[in-house]
Every structure is written in C-alpha cells, then in structure tokens.
N, C-alpha and C positions, 0 to 999 in steps of 0.2 A: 880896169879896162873891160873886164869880161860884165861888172855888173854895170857899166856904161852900155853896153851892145845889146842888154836882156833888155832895159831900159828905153833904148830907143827901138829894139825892134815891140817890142809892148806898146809904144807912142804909134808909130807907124800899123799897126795890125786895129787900134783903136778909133784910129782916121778913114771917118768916110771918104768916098771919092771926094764931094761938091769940096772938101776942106784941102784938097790936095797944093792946091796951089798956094798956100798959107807957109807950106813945108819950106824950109831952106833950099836954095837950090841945089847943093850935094845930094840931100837927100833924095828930091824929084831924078836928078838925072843918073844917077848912080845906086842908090841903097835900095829905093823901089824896083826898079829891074831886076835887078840881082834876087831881091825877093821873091822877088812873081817868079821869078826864075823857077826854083825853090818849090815853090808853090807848085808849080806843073810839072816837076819830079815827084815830089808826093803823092801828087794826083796820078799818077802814074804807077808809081809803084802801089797804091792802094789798088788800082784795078785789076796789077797781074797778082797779086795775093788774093786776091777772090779766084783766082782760077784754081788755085792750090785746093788738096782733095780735106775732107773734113772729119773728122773724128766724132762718135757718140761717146757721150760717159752712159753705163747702166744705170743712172738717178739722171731726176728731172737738174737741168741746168737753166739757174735764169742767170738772165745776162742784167748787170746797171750800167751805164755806160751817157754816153753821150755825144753832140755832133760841135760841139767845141770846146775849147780849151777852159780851164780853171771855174770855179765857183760858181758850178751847180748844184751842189750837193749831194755829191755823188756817194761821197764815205758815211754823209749821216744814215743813208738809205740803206748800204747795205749792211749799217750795224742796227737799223732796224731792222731789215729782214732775217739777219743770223736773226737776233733776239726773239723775234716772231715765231719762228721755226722753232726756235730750243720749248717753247713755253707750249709750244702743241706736241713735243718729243722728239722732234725730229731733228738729228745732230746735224749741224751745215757742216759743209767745207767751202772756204772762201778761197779759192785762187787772182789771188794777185800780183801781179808784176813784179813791185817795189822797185820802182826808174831808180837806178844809180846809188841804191843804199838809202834811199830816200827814210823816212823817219813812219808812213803811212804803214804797216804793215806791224811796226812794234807799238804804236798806238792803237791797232786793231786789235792785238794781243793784249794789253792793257784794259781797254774797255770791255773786250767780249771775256775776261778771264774766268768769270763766273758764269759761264754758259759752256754749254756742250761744244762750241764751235773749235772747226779745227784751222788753222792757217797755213795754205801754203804758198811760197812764195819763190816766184823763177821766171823768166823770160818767156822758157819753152812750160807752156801751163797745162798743155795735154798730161808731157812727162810726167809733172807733177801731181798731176792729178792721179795717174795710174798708180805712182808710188804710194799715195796716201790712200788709195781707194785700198790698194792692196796690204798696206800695213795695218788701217783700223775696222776691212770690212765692210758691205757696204748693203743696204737693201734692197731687196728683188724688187721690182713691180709689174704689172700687167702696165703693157707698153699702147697707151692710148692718142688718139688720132690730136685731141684737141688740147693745150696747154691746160687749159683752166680744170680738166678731168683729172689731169696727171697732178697738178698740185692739189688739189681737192682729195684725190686717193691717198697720197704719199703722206697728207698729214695727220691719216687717220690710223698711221702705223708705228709700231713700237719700236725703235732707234735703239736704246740701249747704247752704247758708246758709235756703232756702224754710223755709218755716215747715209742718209738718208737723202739730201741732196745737195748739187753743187751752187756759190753763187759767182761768179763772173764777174769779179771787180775789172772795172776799163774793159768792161766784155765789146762796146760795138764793134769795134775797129778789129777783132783780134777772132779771124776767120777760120782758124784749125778747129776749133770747136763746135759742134752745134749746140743751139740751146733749144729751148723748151719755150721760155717768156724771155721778151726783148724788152727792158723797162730803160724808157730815154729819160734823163734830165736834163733839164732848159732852165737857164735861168733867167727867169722873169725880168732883170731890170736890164739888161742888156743880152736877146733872148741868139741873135745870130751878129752880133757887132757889125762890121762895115760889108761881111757877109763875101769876103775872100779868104782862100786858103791859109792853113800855117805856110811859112811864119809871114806873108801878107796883110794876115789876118786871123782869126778865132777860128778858124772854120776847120773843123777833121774830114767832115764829109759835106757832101752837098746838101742843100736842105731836101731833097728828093727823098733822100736817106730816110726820112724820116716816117717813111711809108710802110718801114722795115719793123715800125714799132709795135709792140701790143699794147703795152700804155708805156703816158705820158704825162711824166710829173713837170711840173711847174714849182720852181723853186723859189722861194722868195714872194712867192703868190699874195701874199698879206698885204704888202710894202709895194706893189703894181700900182701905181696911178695910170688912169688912160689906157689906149691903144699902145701898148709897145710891139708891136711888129707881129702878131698873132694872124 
C-alpha cells in the first residue's frame, strides 16, 4: 500500500496541468486537493524557517543542493568536490542529513575512503558540524568579502588531518547555516517537472529560488535535446 501511494503521488507530481483531466476522477477530485493542500503547508513552513537566526562555520561552506526532488546529481558532485579538495590538501567535511537511515551517507563513506574526507551525518548539521570541527580541528582563514576569494585562499593551505572546509550536502533548503558558494543542480531532461510544489509536484522551492545561486550545474547536459525549459 505504502509503495502504491509513492507511486501514484510520483504519477501525479509528474502530470502537467493541460494532462489533468486524463486523471481518474478520484484522483482530480480528491488526491489533487489534498496535495496542493500539502503543497501550501510546505510553502509555508519553508518561509518561517528562513526567518530562523543563522550560524557561521570558521571554514568556507559550500552548499550542493537543489530546487527539486531526485536525479540531479547532487551526490556525484559533492564526491567530486570532497575529491577536489583532498588532491589540493585540503581535508572536506561533508555534512549530510542521511533521511531515515537512508544508505547515501555509507556510500559516501565508501567511495571517499581513500581521501582525507570526514562524514558527518545528523538532522541538526550545525551540531554536527561544531562536534566534528571540534574533534579534528579546523583551519583559520582571513575572512573575505567574496566566495571565489575564500575558496581560492583556503586551497592554497596546509590541512594536515584539520578540516579546511565544509561541504553542505542537501544544503539549499537547510537555512541554520550560512555558506560561502550556493551550487544548484538541475537536471537537464526534466529540468522544473509540471513546476508545482512537493508532493504536487518536484518543486522544493520556487524557480525565483534560483537567483540564490552562484553556479549552476546542469546535469545530464550531454543527453539534452532541444529547449527543455531553460
């Protein structure tokens, strides 16, 4: 039943409007409402957490993140950036969530195991961060105005095990922290879906959101035919 309801609300968040009326009628009268419903609770509760106060880490923090749901390629990116970082000296720490025991975090452990990277993994990612900042150490830096300064300086310095800087797995959405660089992934072959909220729809945040970014990957870029919604 439960993998019945991921199922149809995945069918339904993938349906444009013009396709609506193709729906069963249960669903038009009953499951979409209740969705949207949903949908403007979210919305909602997304705007009073931005009012909530924000935290600095003492290292530059870049955020990967994104403005909807699933297969952007959000995890390839940030185990290229640990790897990036370790190969110029500089030890990452990736805080990640890990939703519900999820499997995304012991796979990052896995693949980054031969790199300096550290993994921490918790809901509250500030905590987490202060915890690990404080058990392995962490690099001073001259505190500069503009992102690209701050990663340019930090990578020309000597980490040794200290952690050098943070990266922000599922950073957009997750407002306790400030960061440094904002890096959105999109993915190219269905880049904002029918372009309503969860679970209506793909959408975490509005595409406005996207004004928020420093850069902007495009995922699946190769494999783009045409105009998809750019």
């Amino acid at each position: 039943m439960e993998e019945m309801a991921r199922q149809l609300v995945a069918r339904l968040a993938a349906t444009p409007d013009s396709a609506l009326r193709g729906l069963p009628f249960l669903h038009r009268v009953l499951t979409l409402p209740l969705l949207s419903a949903a949908s403007a609770v979210l919305r909602l509760s997304l705007l009073l957490s931005r009012l909530r106060s924000r935290r600095a880490l003492p290292v530059p923090v870049v955020s990967v993140g994104n403005l909807t749901w699933g297969g952007n390629g959000k995890t390839p990116m940030v185990d290229f950036l640990a790897r990036s970082f370790h190969r110029l000296g500089v030890s990452p720490l990736l805080l990640t969530r890990g939703y519900a025991g999820g499997d995304e975090p012991k796979m990052l452990r896995r693949r980054l195991s031969d790199t300096s990277a550290k993994i921490g993994v918790g809901a509250n990612r500030t905590a987490v961060a202060s915890s690990m900042l404080q058990e392995y150490g962490f690099i001073h830096h001259f505190q500069n105005t503009f992102a690209e300064k701050k990663l340019s300086s930090v990578c020309k310095l000597e980490s040794g095990n200290r952690i050098g800087v943070a990266i922000l797995d599922d950073g957009m959405q997750h407002w306790s922290l400030l960061r440094d660089v904002e890096i959105v992934m999109v993915n190219g072959l269905a880049p904002w879906g029918n372009s309503h909220f969860i679970p209506r729809g793909p959408m975490r945040e509005p595409l406005s959101a996207l004004g928020r970014a420093d850069i902007v990957v495009i995922h699946n870029a190769d494999m783009v035919c045409g105009n998809r919604g750019f």
